[in-house]
C-alpha positions as CSV (number, residue, x, y, z in Angstrom):
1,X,0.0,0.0,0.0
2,X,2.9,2.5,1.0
3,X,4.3,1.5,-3.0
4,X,0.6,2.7,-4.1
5,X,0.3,5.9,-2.0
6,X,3.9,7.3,-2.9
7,X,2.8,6.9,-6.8
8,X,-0.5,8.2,-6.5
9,X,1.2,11.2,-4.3
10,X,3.1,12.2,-7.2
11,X,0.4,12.1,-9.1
12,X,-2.2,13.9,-7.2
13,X,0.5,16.6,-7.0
14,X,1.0,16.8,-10.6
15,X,-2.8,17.4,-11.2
16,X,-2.7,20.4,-8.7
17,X,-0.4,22.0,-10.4
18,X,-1.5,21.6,-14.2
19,X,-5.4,22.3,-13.6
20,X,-4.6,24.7,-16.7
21,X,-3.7,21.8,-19.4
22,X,-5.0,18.9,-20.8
23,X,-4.9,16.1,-18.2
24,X,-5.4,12.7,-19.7
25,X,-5.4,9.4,-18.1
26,X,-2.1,8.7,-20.5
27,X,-0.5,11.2,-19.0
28,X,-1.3,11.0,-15.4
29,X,-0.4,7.4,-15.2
30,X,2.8,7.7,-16.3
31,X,3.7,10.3,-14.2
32,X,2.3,7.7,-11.5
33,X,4.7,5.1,-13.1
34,X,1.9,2.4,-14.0
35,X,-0.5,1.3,-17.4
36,X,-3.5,3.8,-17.2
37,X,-6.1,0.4,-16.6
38,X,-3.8,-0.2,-13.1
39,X,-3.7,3.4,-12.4
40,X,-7.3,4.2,-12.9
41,X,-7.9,0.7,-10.6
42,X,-5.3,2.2,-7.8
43,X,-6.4,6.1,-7.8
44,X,-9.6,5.1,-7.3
45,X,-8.6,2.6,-3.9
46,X,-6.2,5.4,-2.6
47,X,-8.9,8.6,-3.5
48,X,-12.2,6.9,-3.0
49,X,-12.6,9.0,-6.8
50,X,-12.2,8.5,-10.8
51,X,-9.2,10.5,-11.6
52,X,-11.8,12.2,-13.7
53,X,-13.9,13.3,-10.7
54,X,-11.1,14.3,-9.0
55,X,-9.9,16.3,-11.5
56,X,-13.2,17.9,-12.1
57,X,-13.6,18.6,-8.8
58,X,-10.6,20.0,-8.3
59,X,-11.4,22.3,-11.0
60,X,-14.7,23.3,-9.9
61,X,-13.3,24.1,-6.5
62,X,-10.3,25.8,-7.2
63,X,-12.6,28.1,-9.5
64,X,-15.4,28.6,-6.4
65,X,-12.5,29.9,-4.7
66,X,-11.4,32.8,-6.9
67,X,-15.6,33.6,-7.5
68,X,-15.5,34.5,-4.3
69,X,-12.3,36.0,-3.6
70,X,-11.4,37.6,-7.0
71,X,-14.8,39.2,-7.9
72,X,-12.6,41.8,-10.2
73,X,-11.2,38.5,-12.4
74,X,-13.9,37.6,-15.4
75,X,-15.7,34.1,-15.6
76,X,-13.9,33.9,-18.8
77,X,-10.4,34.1,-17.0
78,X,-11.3,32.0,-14.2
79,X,-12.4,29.2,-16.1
80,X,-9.6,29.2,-18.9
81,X,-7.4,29.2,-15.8
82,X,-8.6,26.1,-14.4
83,X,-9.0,23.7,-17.7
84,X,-12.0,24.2,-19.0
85,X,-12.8,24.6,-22.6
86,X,-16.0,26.4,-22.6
87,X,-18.0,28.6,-20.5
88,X,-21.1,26.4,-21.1
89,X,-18.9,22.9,-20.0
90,X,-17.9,25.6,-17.1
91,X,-21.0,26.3,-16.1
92,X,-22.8,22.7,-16.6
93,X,-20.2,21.4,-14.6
94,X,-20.2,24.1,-11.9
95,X,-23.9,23.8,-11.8
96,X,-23.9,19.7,-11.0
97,X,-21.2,20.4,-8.3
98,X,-22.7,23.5,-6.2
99,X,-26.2,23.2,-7.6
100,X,-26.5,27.2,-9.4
101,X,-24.5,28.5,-11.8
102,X,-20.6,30.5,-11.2
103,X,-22.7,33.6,-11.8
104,X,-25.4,32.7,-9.3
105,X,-22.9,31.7,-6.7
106,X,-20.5,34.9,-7.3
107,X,-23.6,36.8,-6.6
108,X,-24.9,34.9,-3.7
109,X,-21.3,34.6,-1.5
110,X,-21.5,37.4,1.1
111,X,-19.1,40.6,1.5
112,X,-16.8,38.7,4.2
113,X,-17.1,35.1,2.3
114,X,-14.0,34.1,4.8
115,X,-17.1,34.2,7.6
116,X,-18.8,31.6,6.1
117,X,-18.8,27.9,6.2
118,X,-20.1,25.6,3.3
119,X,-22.6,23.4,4.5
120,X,-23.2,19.6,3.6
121,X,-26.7,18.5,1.9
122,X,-27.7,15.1,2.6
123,X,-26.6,13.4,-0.6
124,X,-23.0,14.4,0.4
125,X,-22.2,16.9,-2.1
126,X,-21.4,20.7,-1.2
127,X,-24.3,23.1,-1.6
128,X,-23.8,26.4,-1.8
129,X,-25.7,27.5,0.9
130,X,-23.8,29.7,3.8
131,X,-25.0,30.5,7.3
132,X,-23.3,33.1,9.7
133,X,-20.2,32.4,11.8
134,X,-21.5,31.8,15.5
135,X,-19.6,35.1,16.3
136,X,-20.8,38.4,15.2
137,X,-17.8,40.7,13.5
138,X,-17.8,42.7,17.1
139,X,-17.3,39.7,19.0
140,X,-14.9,38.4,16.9
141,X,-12.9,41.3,16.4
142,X,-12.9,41.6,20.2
143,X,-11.9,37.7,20.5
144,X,-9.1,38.8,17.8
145,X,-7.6,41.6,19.8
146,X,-7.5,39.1,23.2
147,X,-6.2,35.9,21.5
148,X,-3.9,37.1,18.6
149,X,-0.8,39.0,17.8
150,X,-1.7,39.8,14.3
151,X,1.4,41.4,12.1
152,X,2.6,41.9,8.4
153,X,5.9,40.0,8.0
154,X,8.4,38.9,4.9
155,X,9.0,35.4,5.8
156,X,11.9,33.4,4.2
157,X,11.8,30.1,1.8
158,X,10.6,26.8,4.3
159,X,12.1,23.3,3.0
160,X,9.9,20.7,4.3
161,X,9.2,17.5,4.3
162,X,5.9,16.9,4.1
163,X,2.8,13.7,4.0
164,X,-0.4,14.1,2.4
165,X,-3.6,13.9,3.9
166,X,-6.7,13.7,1.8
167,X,-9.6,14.5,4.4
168,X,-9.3,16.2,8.1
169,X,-9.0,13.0,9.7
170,X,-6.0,11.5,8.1
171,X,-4.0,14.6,9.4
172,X,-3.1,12.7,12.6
173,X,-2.3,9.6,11.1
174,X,0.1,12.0,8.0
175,X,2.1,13.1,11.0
176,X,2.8,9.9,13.0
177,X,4.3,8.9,9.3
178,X,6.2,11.8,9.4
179,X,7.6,11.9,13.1
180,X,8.4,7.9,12.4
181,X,10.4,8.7,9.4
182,X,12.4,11.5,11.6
183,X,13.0,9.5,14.0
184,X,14.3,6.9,11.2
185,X,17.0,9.8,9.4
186,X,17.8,11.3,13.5
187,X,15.7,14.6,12.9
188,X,13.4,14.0,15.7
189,X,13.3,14.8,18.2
190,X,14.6,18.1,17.8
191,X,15.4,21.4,20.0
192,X,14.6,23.1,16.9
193,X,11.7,21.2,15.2
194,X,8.8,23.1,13.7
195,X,5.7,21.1,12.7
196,X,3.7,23.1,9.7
197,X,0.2,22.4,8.3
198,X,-0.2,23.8,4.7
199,X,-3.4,23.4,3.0
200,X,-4.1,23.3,-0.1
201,X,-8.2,23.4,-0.5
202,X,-10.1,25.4,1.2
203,X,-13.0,23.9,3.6
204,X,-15.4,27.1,2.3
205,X,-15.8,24.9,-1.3
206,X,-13.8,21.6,-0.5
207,X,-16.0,18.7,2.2
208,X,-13.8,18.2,5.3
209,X,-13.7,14.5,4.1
210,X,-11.7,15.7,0.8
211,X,-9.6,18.8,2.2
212,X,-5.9,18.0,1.3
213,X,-3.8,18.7,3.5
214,X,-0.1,18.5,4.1
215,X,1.6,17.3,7.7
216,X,4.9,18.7,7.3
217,X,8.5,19.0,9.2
218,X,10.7,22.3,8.8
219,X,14.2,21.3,7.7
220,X,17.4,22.8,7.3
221,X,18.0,22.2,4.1
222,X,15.7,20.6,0.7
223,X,14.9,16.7,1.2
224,X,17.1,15.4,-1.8
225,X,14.2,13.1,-2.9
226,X,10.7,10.9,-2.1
227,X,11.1,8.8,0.8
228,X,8.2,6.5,0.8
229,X,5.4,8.7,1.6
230,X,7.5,11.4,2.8
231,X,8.6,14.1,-0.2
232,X,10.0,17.6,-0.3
233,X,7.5,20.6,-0.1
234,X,8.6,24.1,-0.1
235,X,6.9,27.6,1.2
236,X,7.9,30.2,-1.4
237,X,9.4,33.3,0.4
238,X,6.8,36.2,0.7
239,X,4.4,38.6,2.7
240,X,2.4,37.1,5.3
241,X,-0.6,37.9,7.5
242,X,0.7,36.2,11.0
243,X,-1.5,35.5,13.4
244,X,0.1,33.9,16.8
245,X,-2.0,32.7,19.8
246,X,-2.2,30.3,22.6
247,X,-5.3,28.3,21.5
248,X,-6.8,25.2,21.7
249,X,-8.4,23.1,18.9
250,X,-11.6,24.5,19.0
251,X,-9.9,27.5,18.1
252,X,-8.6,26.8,15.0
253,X,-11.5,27.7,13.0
254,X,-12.6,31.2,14.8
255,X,-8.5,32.0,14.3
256,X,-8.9,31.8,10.8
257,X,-12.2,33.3,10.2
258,X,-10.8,36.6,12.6
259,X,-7.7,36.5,10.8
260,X,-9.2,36.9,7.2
261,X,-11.9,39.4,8.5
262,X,-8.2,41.1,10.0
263,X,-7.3,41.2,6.7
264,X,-10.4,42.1,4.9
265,X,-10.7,45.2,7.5
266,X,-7.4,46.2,6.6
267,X,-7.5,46.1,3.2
268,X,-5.2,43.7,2.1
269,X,-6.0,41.3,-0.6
270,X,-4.7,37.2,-0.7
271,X,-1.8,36.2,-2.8
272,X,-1.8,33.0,-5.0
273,X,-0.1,31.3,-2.4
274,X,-0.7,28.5,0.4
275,X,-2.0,29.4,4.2
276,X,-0.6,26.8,6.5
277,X,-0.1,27.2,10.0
278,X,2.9,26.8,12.1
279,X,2.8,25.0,15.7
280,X,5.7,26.2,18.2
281,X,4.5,23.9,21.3
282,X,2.7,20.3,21.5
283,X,-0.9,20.7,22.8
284,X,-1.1,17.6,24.3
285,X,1.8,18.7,26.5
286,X,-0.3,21.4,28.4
287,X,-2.7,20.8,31.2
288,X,-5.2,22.5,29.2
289,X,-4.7,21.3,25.7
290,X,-3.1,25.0,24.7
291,X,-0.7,25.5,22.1
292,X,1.3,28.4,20.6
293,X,0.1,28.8,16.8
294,X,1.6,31.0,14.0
295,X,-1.6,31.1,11.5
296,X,-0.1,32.5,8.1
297,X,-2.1,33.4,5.2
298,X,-0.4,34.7,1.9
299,X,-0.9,38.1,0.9
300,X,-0.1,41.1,-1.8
């Protein structure tokens, strides 16, 4: 199985980054080193998906995103940027994930769309249908100014090492893979060790159960190559929105949501980058399950 995950890895990886170009089965498998029939057969074990639905969903996703966020960027633009060929194969496709059209949904995502939360219909796939953080914007703000130091910061190039996780609750089981292969090469534990969370979807478009997500170790210098299910991740160097605080789990979700509305009140604007976050202490070393977080999101 670990043979299987490290090929499809590669491969999942290689779709993320060439949503823009024509991805066919022929391709993808070779890139995952096997005939396309195995591939398809193997994807499909390790994703629970087709490489088609992946691929599509992916697409659709990625393109909610930037509706909502980019509201300046045409239809046109956003859909030639994520693959497709048409803006009525757009739109069809758009409509059969999120159940209205891209305009429709552009129109319908509120002012502050990082104070939302997508919500789950009963068949399993995302509506787009948003209700209100618990917190009003006063509250929040208020929990903001008591929980977080929020600052503006250049922050170098990060070589990591990093394990996927494709849903929320694989993140656990992603860094137990991780610490075990430190503890293999000597690298943990560490005086210095930094444990980083980068994600690449976004839980406002993307189910929890298909968020990917990357459980990663700070290094010293670039891992040389793929180690099993370990491979080299880096964090481009670039402006960040930090965000540090003393939370708890339950936290994480009203950090991010002040953070953006931080960021939305002080009109700055999110960079074609990753967010990830950046854990300093181990919660389950503190009487109350507390841990010092650095929440980073990417900005212009």
């Amino acid at each position: 199985m670990k043979a299987y995950k490290k090929r499809i890895v590669k491969a999942i990886r290689y779709i993320d980054d060439h949503l823009d170009t024509d991805l066919s089965l022929q391709k993808i498998a070779e890139i995952g080193a096997y005939s396309p029939f195995h591939f398809h057969r193997i994807f499909r074990l390790v994703t629970g998906e087709t490489v088609q639905q992946y691929i599509s969903r992916k697409r659709t996703e990625r393109s909610a995103f930037y509706l909502a966020l980019r509201k300046q960027v045409s239809l046109k633009d956003i859909y030639l940027q994520f693959g497709f060929s048409s803006h009525a194969a757009f739109t069809k496709t758009f409509k059969n994930h999120y159940g209205q059209s891209p305009s429709a949904f552009r129109k319908s995502v509120p002012e502050h769309f990082h104070q939302i939360r997508l919500q789950e219909s009963k068949n399993g796939q995302a509506d787009a249908v948003f209700s209100t953080y618990l917190c009003n914007i006063e509250t929040l703000l208020n929990w903001t100014k008591m929980n977080l130091k929020i600052n503006v910061a250049h922050l170098p190039e990060m070589n990591l090492a990093a394990v996927m996780s494709l849903g929320i609750t694989h993140v656990e089981s992603s860094y137990s893979i991780l610490i075990d292969w430190a503890i293999r090469e000597k690298l943990f534990p560490g005086e210095n060790v930094k444990m980083i969370s980068v994600y690449h979807d976004s839980f406002k478009v993307t189910p929890a159960d298909k968020v990917r997500i990357h459980a990663c170790m700070l290094l010293d210098k670039k891992l040389d190559k793929q180690e099993g299910e370990v491979f080299a991740e880096t964090i481009e160097a670039g402006k960040f929105i930090v965000g540090t605080g003393e939370v708890t789990l339950h936290d994480f979700e009203k950090s991010w949501v002040s953070l953006f509305l931080w960021m939305k009140e002080n009109n700055y604007s999110v960079r074609k980058a990753l967010p990830f976050e950046i854990y300093h202490t181990n919660f389950k070393e503190h009487p109350e399950g507390k841990m010092i977080v650095d929440f980073c999101i990417p900005v212009n």
